[in-house]
BAFI-3210 file (N, C-alpha, C; in Angstrom, 3 decimals, decimal comma, padded with zeros to 6 digits):
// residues 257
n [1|2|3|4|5|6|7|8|9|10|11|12|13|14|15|16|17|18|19|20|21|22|23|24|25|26|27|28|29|30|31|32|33|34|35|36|37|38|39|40|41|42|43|44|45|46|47|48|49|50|51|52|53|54|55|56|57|58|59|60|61|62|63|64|65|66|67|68|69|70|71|72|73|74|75|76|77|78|79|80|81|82|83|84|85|86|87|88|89|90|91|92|93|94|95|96|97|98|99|100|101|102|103|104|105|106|107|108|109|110|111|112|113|114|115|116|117|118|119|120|121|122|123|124|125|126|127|128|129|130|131|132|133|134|135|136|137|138|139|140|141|142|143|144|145|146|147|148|149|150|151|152|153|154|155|156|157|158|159|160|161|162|163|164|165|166|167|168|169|170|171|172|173|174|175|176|177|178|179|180|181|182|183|184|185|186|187|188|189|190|191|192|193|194|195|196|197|198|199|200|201|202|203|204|205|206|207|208|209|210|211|212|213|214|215|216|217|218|219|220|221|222|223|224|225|226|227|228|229|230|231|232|233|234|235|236|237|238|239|240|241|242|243|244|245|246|247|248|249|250|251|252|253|254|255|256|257]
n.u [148,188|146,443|143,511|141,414|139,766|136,759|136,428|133,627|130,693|127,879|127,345|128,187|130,939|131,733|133,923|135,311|137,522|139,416|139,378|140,243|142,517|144,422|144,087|145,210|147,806|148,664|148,435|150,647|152,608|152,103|153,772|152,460|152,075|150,761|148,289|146,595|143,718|142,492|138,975|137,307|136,444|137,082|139,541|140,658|142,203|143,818|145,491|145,604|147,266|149,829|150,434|150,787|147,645|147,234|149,128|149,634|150,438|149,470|146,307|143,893|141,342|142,821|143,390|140,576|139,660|141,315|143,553|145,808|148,501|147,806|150,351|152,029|150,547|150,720|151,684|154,243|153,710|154,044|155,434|153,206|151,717|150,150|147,373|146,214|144,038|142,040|140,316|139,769|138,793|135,703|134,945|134,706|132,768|130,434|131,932|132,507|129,626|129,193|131,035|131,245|130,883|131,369|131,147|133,178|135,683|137,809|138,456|139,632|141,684|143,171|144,027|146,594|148,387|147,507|149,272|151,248|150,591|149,647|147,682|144,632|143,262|140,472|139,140|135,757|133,433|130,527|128,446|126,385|127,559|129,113|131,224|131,621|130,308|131,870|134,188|133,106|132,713|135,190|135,824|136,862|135,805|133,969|134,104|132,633|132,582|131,245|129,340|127,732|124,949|121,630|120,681|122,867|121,846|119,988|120,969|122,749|120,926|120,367|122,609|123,533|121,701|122,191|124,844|123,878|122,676|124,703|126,588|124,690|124,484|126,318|128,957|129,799|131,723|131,651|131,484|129,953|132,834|133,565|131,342|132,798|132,883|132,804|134,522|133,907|132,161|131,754|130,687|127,623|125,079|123,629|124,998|125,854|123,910|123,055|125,567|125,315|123,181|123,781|125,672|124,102|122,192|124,209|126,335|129,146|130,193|130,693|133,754|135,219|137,341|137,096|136,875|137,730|136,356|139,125|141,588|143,819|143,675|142,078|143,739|146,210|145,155|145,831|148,678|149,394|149,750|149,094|146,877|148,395|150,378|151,661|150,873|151,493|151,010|148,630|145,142|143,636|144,854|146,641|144,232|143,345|145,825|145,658|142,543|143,778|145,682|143,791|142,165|143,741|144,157|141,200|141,232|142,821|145,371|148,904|149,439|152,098|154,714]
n.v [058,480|061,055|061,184|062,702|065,173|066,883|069,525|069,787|071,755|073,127|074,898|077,652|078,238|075,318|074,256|073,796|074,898|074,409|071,714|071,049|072,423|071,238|068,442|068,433|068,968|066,837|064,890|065,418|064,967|061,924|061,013|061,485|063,256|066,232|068,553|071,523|073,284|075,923|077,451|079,224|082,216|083,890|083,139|081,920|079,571|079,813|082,146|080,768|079,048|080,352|081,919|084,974|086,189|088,729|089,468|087,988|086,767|084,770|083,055|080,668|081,926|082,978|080,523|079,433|080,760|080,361|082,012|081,268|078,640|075,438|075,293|077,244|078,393|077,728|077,622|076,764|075,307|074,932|071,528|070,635|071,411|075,012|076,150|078,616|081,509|084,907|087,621|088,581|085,769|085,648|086,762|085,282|083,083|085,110|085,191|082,755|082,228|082,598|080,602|077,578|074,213|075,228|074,127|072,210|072,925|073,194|070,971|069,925|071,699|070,634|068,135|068,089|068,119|065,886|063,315|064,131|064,500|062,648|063,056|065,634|068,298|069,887|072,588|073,892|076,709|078,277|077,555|076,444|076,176|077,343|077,427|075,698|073,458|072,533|071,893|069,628|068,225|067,596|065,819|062,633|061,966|063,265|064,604|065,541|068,122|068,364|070,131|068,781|069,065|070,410|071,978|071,442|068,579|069,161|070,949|069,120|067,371|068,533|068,826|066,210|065,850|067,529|066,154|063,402|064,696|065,445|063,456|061,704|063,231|064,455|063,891|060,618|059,058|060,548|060,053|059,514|059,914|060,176|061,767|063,764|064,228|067,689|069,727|069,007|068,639|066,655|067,040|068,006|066,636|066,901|067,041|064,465|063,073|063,410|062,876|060,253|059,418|060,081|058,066|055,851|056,673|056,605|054,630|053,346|055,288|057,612|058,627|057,750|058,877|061,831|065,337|067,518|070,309|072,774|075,280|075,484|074,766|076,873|079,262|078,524|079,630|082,504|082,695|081,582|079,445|075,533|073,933|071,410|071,641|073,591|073,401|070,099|069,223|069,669|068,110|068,967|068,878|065,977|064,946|065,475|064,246|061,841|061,471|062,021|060,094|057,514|058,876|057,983|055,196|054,468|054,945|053,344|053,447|052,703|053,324|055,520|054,663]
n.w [242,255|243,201|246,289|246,695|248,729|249,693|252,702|253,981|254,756|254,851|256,648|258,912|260,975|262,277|262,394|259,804|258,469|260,307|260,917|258,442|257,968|259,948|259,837|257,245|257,947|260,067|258,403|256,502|258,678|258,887|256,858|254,046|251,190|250,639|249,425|249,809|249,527|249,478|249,664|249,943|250,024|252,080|253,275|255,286|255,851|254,466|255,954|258,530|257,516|257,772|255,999|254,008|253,159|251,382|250,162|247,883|244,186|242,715|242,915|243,882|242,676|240,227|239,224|238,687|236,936|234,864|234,345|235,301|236,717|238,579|239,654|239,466|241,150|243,922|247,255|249,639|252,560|256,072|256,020|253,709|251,003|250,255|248,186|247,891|248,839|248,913|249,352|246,355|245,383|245,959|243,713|241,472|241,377|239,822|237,407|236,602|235,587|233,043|231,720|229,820|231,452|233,664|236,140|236,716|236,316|238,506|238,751|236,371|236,748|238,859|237,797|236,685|238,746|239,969|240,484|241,685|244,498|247,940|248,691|248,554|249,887|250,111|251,381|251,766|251,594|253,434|252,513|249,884|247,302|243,970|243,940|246,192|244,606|242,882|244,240|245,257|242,976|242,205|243,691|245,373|247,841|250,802|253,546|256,589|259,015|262,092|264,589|267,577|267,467|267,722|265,529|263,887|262,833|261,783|259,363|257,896|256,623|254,409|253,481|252,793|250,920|248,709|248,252|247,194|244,849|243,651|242,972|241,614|239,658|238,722|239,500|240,212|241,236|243,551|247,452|250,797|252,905|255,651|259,114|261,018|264,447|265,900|268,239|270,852|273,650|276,403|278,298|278,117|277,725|275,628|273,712|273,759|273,332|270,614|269,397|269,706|268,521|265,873|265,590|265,349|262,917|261,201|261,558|261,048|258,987|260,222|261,965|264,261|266,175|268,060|268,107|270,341|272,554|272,254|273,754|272,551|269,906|269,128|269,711|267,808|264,762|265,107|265,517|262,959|262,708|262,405|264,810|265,509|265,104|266,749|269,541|270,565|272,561|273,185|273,889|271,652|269,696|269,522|269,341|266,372|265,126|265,832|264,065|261,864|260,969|261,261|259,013|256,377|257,126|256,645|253,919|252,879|252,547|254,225|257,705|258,627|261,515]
ca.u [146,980|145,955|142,695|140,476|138,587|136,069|135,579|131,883|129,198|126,840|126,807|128,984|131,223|131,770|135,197|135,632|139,047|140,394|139,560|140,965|144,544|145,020|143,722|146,681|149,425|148,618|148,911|152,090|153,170|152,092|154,312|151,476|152,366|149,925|148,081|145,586|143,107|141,357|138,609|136,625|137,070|137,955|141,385|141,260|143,176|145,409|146,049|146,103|149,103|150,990|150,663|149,463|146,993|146,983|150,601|149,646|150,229|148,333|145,542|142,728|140,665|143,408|143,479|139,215|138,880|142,092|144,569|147,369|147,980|147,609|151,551|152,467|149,743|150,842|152,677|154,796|153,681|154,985|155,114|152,397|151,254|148,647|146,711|145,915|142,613|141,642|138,673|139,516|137,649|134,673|134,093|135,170|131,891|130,202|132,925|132,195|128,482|128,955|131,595|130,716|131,413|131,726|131,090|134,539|137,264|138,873|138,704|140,310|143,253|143,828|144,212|147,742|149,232|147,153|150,543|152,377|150,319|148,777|145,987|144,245|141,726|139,357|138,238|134,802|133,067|129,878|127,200|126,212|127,544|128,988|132,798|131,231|129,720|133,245|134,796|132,317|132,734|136,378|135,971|136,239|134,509|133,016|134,254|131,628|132,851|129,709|129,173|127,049|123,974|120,143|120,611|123,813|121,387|118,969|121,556|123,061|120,128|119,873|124,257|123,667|120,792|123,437|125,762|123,389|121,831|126,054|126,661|123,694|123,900|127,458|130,509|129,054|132,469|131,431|130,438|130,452|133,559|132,746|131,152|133,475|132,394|134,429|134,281|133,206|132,255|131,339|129,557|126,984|124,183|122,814|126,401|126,156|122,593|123,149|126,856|124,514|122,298|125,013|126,264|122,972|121,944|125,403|127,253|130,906|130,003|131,061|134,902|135,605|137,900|136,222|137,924|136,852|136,744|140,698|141,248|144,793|143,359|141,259|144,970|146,915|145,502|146,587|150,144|149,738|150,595|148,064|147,475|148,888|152,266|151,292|151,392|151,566|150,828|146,847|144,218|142,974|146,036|146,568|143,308|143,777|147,170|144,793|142,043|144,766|146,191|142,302|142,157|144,903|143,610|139,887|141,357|143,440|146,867|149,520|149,757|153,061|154,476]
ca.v [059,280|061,696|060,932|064,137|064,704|068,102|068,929|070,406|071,781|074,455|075,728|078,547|077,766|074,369|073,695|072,988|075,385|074,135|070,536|071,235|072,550|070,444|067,002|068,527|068,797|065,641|064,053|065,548|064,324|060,639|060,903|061,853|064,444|066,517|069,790|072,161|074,072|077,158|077,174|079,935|083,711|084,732|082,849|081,834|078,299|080,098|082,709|079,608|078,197|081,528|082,969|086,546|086,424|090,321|089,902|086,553|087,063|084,227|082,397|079,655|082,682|082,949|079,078|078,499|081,409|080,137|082,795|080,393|076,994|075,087|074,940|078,979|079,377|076,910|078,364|075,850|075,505|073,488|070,068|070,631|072,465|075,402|076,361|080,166|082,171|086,083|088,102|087,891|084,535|085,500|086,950|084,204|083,072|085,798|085,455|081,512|082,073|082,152|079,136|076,447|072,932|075,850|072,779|071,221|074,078|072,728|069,406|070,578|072,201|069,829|066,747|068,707|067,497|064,778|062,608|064,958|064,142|061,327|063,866|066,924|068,507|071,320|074,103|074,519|078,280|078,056|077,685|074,984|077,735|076,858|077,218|074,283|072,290|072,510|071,189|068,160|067,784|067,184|065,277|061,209|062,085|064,557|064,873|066,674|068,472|068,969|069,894|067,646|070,172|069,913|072,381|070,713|067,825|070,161|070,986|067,947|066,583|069,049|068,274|064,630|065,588|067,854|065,285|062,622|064,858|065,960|061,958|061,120|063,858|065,162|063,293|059,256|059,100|061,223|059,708|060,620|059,581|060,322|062,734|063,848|064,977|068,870|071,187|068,453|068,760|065,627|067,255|068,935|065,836|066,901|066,574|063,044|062,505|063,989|061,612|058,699|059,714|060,124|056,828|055,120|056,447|056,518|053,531|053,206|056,538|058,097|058,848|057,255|059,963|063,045|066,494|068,372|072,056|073,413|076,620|075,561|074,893|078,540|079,802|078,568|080,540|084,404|082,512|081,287|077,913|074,370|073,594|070,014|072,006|075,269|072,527|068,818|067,850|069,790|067,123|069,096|068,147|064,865|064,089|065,949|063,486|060,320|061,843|062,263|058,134|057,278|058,769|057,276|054,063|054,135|054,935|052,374|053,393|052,320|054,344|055,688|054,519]
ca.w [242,029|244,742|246,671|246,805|249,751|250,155|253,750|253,661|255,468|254,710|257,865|259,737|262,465|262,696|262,239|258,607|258,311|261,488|260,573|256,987|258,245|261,000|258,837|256,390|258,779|260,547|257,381|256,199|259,637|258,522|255,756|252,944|250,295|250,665|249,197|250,826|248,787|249,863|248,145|250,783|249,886|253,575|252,877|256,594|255,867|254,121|257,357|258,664|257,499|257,643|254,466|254,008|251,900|251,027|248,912|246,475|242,790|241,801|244,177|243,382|241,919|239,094|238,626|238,187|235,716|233,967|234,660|235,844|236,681|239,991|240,090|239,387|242,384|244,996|248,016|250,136|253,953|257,035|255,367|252,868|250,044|249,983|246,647|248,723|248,564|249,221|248,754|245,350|244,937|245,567|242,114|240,536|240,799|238,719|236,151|236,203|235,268|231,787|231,628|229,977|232,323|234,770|237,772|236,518|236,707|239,915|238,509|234,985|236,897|239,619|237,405|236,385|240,033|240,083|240,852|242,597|246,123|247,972|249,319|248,140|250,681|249,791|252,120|251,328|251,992|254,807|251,614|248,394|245,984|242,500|244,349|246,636|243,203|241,924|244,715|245,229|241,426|241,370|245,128|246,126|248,890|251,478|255,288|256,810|260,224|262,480|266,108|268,335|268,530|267,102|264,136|263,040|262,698|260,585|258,122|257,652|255,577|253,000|252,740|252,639|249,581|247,493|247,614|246,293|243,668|242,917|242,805|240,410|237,870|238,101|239,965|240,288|242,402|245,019|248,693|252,483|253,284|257,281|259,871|262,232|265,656|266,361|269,409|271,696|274,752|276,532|279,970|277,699|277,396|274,421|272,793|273,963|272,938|269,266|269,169|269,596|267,121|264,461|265,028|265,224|261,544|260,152|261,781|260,283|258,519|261,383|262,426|265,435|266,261|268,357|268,515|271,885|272,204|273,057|273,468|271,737|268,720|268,637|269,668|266,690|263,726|265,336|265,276|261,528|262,542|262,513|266,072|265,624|265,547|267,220|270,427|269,914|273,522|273,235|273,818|270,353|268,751|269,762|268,286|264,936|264,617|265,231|262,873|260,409|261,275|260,443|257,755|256,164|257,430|256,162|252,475|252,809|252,679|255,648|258,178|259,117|262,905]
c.u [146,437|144,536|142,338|139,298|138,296|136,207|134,472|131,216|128,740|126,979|128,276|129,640|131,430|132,906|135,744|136,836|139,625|140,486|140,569|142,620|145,604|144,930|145,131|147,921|149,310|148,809|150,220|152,794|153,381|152,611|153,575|151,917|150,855|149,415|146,357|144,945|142,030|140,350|137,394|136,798|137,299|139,049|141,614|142,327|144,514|145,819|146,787|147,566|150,109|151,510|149,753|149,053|146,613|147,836|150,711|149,681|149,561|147,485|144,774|141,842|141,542|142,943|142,221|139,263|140,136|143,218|145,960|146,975|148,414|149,448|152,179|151,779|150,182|152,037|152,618|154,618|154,509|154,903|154,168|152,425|149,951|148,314|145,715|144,635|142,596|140,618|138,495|138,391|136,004|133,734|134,568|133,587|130,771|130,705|132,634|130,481|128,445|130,181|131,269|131,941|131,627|132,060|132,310|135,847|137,888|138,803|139,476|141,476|143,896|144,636|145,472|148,563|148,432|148,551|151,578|151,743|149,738|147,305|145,795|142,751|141,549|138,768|137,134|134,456|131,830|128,624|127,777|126,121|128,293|130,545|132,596|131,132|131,022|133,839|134,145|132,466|133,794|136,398|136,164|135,625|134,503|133,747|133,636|132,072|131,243|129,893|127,549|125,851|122,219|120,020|121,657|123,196|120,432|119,433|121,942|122,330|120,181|121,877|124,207|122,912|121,684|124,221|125,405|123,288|123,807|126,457|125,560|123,860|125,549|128,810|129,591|129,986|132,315|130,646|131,249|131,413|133,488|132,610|132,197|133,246|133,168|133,390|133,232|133,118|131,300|130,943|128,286|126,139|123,705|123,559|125,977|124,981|122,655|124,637|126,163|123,769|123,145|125,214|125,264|122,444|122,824|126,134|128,374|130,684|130,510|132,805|134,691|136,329|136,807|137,141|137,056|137,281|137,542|140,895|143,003|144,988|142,686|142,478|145,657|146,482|146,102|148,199|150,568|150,052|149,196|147,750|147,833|150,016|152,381|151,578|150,529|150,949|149,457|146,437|143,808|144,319|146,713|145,192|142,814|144,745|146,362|143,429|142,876|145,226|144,554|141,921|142,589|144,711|142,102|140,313|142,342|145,224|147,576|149,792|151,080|153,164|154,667]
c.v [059,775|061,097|062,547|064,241|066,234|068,094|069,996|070,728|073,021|075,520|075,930|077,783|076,563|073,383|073,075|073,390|074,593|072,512|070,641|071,420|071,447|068,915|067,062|068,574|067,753|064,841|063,993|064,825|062,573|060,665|061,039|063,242|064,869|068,249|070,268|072,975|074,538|077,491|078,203|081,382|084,504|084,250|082,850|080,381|079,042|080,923|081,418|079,165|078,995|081,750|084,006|086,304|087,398|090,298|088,442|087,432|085,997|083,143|081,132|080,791|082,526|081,442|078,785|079,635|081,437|081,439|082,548|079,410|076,623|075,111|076,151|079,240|078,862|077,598|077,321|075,809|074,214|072,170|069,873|072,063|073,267|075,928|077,602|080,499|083,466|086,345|088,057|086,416|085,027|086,596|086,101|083,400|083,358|085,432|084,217|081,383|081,885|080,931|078,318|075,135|073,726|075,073|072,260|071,988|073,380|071,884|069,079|070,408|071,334|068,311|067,014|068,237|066,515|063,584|062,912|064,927|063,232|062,198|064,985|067,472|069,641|072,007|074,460|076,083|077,100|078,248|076,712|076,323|076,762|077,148|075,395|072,733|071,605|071,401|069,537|067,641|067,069|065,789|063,252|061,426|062,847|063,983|066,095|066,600|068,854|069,006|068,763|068,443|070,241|070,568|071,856|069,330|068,357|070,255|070,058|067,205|066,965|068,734|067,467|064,542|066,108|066,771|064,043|062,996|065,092|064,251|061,454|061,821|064,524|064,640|061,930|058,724|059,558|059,732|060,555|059,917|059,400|060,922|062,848|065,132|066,172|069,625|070,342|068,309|067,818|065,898|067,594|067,360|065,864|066,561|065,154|062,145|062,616|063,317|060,683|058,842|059,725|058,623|055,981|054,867|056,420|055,424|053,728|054,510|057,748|058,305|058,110|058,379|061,339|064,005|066,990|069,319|072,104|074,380|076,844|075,580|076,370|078,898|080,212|079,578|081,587|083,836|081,661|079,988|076,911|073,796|071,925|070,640|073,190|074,175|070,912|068,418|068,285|068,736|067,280|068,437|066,870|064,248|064,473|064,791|062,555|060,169|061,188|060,493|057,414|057,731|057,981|055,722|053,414|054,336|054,009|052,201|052,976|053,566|054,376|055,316|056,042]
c.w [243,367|245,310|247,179|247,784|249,893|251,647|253,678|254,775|255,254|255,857|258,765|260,665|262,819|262,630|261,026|258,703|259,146|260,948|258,671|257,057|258,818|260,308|257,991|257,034|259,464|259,257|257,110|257,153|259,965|257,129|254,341|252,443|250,524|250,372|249,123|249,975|249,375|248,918|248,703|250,072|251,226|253,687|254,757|256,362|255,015|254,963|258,118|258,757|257,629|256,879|253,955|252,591|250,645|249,892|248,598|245,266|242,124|243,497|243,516|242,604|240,563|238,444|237,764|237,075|234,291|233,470|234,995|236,279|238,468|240,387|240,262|241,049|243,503|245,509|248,616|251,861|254,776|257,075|254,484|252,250|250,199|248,657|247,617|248,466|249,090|248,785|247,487|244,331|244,958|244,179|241,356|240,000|239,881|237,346|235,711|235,390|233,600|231,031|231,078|230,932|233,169|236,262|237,630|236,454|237,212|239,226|237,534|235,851|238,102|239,159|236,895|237,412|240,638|241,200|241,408|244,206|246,133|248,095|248,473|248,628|250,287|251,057|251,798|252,034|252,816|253,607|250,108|247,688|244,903|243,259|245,180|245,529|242,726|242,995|245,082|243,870|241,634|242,597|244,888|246,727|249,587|253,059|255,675|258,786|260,979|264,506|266,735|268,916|267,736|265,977|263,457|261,987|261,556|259,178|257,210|256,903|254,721|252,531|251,739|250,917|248,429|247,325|247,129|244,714|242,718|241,946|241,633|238,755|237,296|238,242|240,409|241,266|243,584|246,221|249,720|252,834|255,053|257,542|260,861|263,532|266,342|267,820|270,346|272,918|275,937|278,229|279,337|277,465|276,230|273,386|272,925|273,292|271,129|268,655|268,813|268,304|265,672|264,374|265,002|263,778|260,481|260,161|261,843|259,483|259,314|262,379|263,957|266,521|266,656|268,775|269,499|271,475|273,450|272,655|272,721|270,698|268,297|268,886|268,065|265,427|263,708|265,240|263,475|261,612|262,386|263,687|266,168|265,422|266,367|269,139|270,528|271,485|273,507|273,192|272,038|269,274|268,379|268,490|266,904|264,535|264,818|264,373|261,568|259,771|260,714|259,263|256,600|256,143|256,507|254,643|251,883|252,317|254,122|256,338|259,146|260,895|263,846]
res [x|x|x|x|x|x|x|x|x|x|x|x|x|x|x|x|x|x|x|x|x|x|x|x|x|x|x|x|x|x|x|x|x|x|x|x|x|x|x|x|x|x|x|x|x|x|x|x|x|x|x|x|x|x|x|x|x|x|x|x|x|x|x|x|x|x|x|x|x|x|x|x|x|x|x|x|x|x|x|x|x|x|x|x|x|x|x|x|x|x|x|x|x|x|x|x|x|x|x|x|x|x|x|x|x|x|x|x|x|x|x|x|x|x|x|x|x|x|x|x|x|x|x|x|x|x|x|x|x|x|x|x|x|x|x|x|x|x|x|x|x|x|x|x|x|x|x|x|x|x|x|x|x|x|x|x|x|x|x|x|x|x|x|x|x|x|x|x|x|x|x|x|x|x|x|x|x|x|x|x|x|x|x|x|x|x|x|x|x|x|x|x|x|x|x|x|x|x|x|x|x|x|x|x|x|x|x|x|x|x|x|x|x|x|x|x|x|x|x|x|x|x|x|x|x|x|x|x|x|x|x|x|x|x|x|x|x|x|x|x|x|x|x|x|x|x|x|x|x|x|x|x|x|x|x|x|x]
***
């Protein structure tokens, strides 16, 4: 049975895609079946992996409004599976409005390859929209990417409150699986001051694991690749592959040597 993990955050810019690709190819790389779901309508994780998004015949838009099934749509990347996205998606939401269980789509069509991976990470979009609901619906839990900066800290509450109120009234499975600290830059004091602070009110909530900002990781998407293969010796890449080993770890599977 797969383990379903969103990664989330409301807010622009903060490395959810990049953490989303690279989390999936570091996995694959720890021996985890694993499949990637775009679940954005800019279909950057699926650029990403180096698959044009322009020439899909079926995407995640087909899948939620029941057009085809998660297995017709799934395109095959470098050691993992993606479940694609284009501008397409974002009318899916419209089209979902009159749905009933509209919040449970993804959760409907994923439980079809349920047993066909250990993982299944979600791409959220940069907003608590009803593509978001879905994916916290079908979710175990939430990896919330965040930089180390005083509005990251802002947002981060009203997250933490969706995914209570998601947890109380709609998925009772859901939690925060962990924060993980991206695009870090450990001369910048305030980074360091706003680290502390995370782990002060989160504890063990908190990844251990900190990605710094590499300009190898902003590289890799224009080459379609994940930068944990785009180049393996990056500092950013390195610590994507012991992300990935933590992961793996905190959910309690073994992690490959």
């Amino acid at each position: 049975m797969a383990k379903v993990f969103c990664i989330a955050n409301q807010k622009g810019g903060v490395g959810k895609t990049t953490t989303a690709v690279n989390l999936a190819a570091g996995l694959s790389l720890a021996k985890q079946r694993v499949l990637l779901v775009d679940l954005d309508p800019q279909g950057n994780a699926t650029m990403g992996c180096g698959i044009d998004k322009r020439n899909l015949k079926h995407t995640v838009y087909q899948v939620l409004v029941g057009l085809a099934s998660v297995t017709e749509s799934t395109v095959a990347a470098d050691g993992f599976d993606v479940l694609p996205a284009n501008r397409e998606l974002a009318g899916a939401e419209v089209e979902m409005v009159e749905f009933e269980a509209r919040e449970i789509k993804l959760r409907e069509a994923l439980a079809e390859v349920d047993d066909q991976y250990d993982f299944i990470l979600i791409d959220c979009p940069p907003a608590l929209s009803l593509l978001t609901l879905n994916a916290l619906c079908c979710a175990n839990g939430v990896v919330i990417p965040m930089q180390c900066e005083y509005y990251a800290l802002e947002g981060l509450s009203d997250l933490v409150n969706t995914i209570k109120q998601v947890c109380k009234n709609l998925n009772p499975n859901l939690t925060i699986i962990g924060l993980l600290r991206v695009m870090f830059d450990p001369r910048m004091t305030l980074a360091q001051q706003v680290s502390e602070q995370l782990e002060k009110h989160f504890g063990s909530k908190v990844f251990s694991t900190i990605i710094p900002r590499n300009v190898r990781l902003a590289e890799a998407p224009s080459y379609g690749v994940p930068g944990v293969l785009f180049d393996k010796t990056s500092k950013g890449a390195k610590a994507y592959l012991k992300f990935a080993n933590e992961m793996v770890a905190r959910v309690g599977l073994p992690v490959a040597a």
